[in-house]
N, C-alpha and C positions, 0 to 999 in steps of 0.2 A: 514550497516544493513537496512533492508527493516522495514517501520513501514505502518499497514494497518491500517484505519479507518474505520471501517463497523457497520455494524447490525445485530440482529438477523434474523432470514427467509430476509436477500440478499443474493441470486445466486450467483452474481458474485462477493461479499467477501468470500463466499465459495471456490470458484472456484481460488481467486488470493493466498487463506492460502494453498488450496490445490497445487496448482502451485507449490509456496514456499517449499512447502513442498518435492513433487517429486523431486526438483533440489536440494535437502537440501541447500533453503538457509537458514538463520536465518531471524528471520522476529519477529516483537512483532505487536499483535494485538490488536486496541482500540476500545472498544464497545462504541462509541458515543449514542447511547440507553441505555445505564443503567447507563452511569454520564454525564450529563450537564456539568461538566468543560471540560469532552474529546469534546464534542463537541465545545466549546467554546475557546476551544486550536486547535483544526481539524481549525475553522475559522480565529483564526491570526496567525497560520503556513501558509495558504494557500493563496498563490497569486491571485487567482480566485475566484466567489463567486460560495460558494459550493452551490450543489443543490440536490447533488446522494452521492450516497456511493457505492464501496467504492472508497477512496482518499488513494493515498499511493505514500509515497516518501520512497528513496534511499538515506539514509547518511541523508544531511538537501536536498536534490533537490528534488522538486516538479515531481513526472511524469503524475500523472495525476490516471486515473482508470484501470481498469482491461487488457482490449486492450495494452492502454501502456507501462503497466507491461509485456506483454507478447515482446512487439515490444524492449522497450527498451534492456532486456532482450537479445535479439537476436540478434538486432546492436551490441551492446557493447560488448555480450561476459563474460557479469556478471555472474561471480560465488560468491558473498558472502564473498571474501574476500578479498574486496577493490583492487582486480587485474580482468583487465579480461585478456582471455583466448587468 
């Protein structure tokens, strides 16, 4: 399962649910703006220091932001159901 880390008014947490969403994958969203603990869990999930949103991993791996999402997405062949294609 895809997990996004975003905000409100961010584009591209927009743009990675929307993603998500045309390829139906499953995906849970965390608004690190409306709880301090998501954000505070976003920072010791993540192996980098965060600095943008959004931050979204696959399963527990880390991929990074929006871009990535799109790129991993397309190596791998990920459908959302722990198979790719």
């Amino acid at each position: 399962m895809i997990t996004i880390y975003g905000k409100a008014n961010c584009g591209f947490c927009t743009k990675a649910k929307t993603f998500a969403e045309n390829r139906s994958l499953t995906y849970e969203y965390k608004d690190v703006g409306r709880a301090q603990n998501l954000l505070a869990e976003l920072m010791d999930r993540a192996p980098v220091a965060v600095k943008s949103v959004p931050q979204i991993f696959i399963d527990q791996q880390y991929i990074g932001g929006y871009k990535e999402l799109l790129q991993y997405v397309e190596d791998t062949g990920y459908t959302g159901t722990g198979h790719s294609l």
